[in-house]
C-alpha positions as CSV (number, residue, x, y, z in Angstrom):
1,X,49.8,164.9,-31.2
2,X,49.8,161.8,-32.8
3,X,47.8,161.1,-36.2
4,X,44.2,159.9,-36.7
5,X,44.2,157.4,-39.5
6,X,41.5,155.8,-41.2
7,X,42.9,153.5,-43.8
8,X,41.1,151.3,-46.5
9,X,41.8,147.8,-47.2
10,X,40.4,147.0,-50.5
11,X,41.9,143.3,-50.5
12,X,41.3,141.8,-53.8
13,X,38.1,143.1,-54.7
14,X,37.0,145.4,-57.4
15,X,38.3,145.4,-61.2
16,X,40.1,148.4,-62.6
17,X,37.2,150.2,-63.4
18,X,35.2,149.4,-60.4
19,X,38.2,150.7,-58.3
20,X,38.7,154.3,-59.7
21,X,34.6,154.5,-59.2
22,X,35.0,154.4,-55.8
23,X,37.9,156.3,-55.4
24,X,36.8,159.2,-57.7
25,X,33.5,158.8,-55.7
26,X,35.9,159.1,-52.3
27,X,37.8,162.0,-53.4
28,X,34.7,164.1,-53.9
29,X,33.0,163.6,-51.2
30,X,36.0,163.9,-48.9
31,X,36.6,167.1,-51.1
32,X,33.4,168.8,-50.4
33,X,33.4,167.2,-46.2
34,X,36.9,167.4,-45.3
35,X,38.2,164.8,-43.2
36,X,39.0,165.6,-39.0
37,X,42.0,162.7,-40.0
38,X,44.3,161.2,-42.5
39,X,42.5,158.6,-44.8
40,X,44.7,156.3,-46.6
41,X,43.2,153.9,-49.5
42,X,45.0,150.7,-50.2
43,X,44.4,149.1,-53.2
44,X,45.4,146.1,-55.0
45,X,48.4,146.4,-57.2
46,X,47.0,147.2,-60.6
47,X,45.0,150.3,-59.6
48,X,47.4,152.4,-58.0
49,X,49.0,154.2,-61.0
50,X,45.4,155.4,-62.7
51,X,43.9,156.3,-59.2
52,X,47.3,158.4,-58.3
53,X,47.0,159.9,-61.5
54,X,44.2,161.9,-60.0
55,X,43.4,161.2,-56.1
56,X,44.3,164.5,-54.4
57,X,47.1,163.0,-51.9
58,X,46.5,166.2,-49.6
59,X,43.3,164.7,-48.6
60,X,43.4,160.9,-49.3
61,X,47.0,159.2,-49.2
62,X,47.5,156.1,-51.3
63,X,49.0,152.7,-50.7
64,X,49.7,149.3,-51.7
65,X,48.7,145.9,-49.6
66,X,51.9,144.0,-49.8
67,X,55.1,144.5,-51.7
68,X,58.3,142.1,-52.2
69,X,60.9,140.9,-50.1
70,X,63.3,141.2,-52.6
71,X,64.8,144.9,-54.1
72,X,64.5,143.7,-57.7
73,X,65.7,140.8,-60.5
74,X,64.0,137.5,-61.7
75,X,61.0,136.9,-59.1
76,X,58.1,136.9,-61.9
77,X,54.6,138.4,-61.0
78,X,56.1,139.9,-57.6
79,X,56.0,144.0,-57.3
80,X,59.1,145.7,-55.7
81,X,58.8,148.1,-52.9
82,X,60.3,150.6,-55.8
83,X,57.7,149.7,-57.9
84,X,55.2,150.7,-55.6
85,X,56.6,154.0,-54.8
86,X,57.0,155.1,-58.4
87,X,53.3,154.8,-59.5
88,X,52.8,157.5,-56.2
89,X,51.5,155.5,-53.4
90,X,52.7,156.8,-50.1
91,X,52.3,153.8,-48.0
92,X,52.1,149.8,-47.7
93,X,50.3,147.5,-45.6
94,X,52.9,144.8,-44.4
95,X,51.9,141.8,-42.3
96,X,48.6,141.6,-42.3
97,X,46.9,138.4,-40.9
98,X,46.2,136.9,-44.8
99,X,49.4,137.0,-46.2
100,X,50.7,135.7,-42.6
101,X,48.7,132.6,-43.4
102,X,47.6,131.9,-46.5
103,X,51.3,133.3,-48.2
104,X,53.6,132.0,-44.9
105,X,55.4,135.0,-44.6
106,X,57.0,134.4,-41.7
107,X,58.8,137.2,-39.1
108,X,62.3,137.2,-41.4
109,X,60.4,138.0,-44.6
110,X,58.5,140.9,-43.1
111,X,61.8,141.9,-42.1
112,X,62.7,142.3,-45.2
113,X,59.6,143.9,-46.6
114,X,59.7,146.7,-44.1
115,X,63.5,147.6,-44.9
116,X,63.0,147.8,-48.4
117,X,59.6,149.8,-48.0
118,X,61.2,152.2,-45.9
119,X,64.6,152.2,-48.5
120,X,62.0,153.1,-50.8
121,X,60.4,156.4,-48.6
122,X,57.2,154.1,-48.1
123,X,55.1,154.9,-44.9
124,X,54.6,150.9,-43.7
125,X,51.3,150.0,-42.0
126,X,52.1,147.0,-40.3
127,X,49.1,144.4,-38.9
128,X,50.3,142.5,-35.8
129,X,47.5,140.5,-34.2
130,X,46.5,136.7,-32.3
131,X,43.7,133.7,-33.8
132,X,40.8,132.6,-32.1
133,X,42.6,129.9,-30.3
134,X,45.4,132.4,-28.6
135,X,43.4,134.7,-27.1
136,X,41.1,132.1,-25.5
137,X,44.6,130.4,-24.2
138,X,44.9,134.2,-23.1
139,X,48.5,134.4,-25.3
140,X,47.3,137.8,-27.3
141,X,50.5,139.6,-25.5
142,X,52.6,137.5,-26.2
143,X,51.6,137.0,-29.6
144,X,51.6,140.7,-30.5
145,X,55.0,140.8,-28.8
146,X,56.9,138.5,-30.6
147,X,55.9,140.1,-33.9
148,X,56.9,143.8,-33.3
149,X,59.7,142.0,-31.9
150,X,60.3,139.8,-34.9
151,X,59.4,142.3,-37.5
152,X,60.2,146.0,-36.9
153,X,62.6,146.3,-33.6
154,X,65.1,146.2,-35.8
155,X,64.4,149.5,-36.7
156,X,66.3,152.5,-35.6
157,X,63.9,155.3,-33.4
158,X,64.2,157.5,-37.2
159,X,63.2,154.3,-39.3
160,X,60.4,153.4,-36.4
161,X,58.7,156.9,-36.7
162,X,57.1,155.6,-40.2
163,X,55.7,152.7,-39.2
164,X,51.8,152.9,-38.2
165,X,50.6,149.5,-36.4
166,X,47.6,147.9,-36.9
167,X,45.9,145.2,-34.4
168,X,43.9,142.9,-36.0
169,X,42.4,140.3,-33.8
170,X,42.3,137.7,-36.3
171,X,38.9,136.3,-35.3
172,X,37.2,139.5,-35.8
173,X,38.3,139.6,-39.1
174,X,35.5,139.6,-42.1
175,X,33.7,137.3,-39.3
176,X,31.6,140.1,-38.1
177,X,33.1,139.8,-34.3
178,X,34.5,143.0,-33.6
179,X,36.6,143.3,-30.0
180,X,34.7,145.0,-27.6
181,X,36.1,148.8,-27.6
182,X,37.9,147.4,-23.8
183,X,39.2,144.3,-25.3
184,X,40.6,146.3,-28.3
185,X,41.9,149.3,-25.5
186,X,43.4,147.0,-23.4
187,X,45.7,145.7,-26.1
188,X,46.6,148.8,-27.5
189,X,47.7,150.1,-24.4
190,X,49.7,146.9,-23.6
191,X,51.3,147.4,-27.7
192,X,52.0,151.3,-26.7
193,X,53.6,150.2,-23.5
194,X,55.9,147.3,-25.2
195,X,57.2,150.5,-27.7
196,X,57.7,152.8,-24.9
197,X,60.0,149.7,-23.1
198,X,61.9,149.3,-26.5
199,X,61.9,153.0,-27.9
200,X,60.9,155.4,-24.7
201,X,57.6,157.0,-23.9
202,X,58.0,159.8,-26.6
203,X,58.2,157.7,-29.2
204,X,55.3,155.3,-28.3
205,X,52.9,158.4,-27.9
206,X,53.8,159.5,-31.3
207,X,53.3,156.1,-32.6
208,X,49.5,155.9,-34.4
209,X,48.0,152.4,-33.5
210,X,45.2,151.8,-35.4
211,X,42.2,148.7,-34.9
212,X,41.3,146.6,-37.9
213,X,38.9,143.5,-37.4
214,X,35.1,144.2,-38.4
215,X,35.5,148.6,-37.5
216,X,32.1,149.7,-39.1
217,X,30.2,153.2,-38.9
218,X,28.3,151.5,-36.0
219,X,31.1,151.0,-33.8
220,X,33.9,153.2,-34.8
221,X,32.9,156.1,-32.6
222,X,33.0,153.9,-29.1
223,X,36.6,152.5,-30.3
224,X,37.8,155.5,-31.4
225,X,36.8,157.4,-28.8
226,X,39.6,155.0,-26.5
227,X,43.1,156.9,-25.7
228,X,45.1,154.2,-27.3
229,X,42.6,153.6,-30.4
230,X,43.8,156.4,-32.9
231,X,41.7,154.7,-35.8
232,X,41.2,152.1,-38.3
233,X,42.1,149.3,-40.4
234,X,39.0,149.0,-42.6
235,X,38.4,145.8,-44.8
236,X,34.9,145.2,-46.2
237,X,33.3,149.1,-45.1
238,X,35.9,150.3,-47.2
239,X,34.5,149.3,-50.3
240,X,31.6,151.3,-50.7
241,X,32.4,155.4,-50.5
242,X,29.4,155.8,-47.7
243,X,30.1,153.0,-45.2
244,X,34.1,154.1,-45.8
245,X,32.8,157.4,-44.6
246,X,30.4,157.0,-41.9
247,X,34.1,155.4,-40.5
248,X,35.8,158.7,-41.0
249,X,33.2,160.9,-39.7
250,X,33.1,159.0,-36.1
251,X,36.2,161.4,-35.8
252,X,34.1,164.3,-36.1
């Protein structure tokens, strides 16, 4: 059976304060209702040592939202994939749509970033996804493709087994557009299918691809309830502890 994720995207929001609020707040209340799936937090840089000091990692993994490209030396104000690991965060989100375009990080440098993240015993969440004006040109396989292709095929069938995808349809993110649940299945199944041609059938089935692009408590149950939908990238919900977890409940 492959895992049920719901994962957290903080983005840069929150202060450090503000940030082990919310995940003190998450960590009781997922204490006291335990989750029926893995929840993952990913927080900005600066708040991953005091929250791992105390998040109970049984319950609620922790990860970073981007880490360098490079192992280590004279890159000022980048954090290491090393770095990351050693404050206790389990995983990192690579790829995602905003760092794509707004940072250029282009199919080589993800490259990169996965291997060290995975060097570094990192669990990689990694966002593949098309714009607005690809999936009216009706290009969204292809585009999805070419970055799995470009990205992580490199990867041995070992290395692949710790990479969770995410699809973000990049105009349904923070837009409040969300896929309808048969768009969003449709896609999956096509990802799921381009994995089984490049690493066989087993490993695709064990491969947890998860929907991020406007997932709130609202919806989450009719995407998660699709085959191929086994959870979610969650941006703005997952920055207050009840929204966050009227997302993981829809598993329930």
């Amino acid at each position: 059976m492959r895992k049920k994720i719901v994962a957290g995207n903080w983005k840069m929001n929150m202060n450090l304060q503000e940030g082990i609020q919310l995940a003190k707040e998450l960590n009781d209340c997922l204490a006291a209702d335990q989750p029926n799936c893995d929840v993952v937090i990913c927080t900005p840089f600066i708040h991953l040592a005091s929250i791992a000091s105390f998040l109970n990692q049984d319950i609620i993994g922790l990860g970073a939202e981007n880490c360098a490209d490079k192992e280590k030396g004279a890159y000022t104000g980048e954090v290491s994939a090393e770095m990351v690991k050693s404050t206790g965060a389990q995983y990192v989100i690579l790829g995602h749509s905003e760092r794509r375009e707004y940072y250029a990080e282009n199919p080589e440098i993800l490259k990169e970033k996965v291997l060290l993240a995975l060097k570094n015993g990192l669990k990689v969440i990694f966002c593949i996804g098309e714009s607005l004006e690809e999936r009216e040109a009706n290009k969204q396989n292809d585009i999805v493709k070419a970055e799995l292709e470009g990205s992580v095929f490199n990867l041995t069938e070992e290395e692949f087994a710790n990479i969770i995808i995410a699809y973000e349809p990049i105009w349904a993110i923070g837009t409040g557009k969300t896929a309808t649940a048969e768009q969003a299945e449709e896609i999956h199944a096509y990802i799921r299918n381009v994995i089984a041609e490049k690493y066989g059938k087993d490993v695709a089935e064990q491969t947890s691809i998860l929907y991020g692009g406007s997932c709130k408590p609202s919806n989450a149950k009719e995407l998660f309830a699709k085959p191929d939908i086994d959870g979610g990238l969650i941006g703005g919900a997952s920055l207050k502890a009840a929204d966050f977890k009227g997302i993981i409940d829809a598993w329930k």
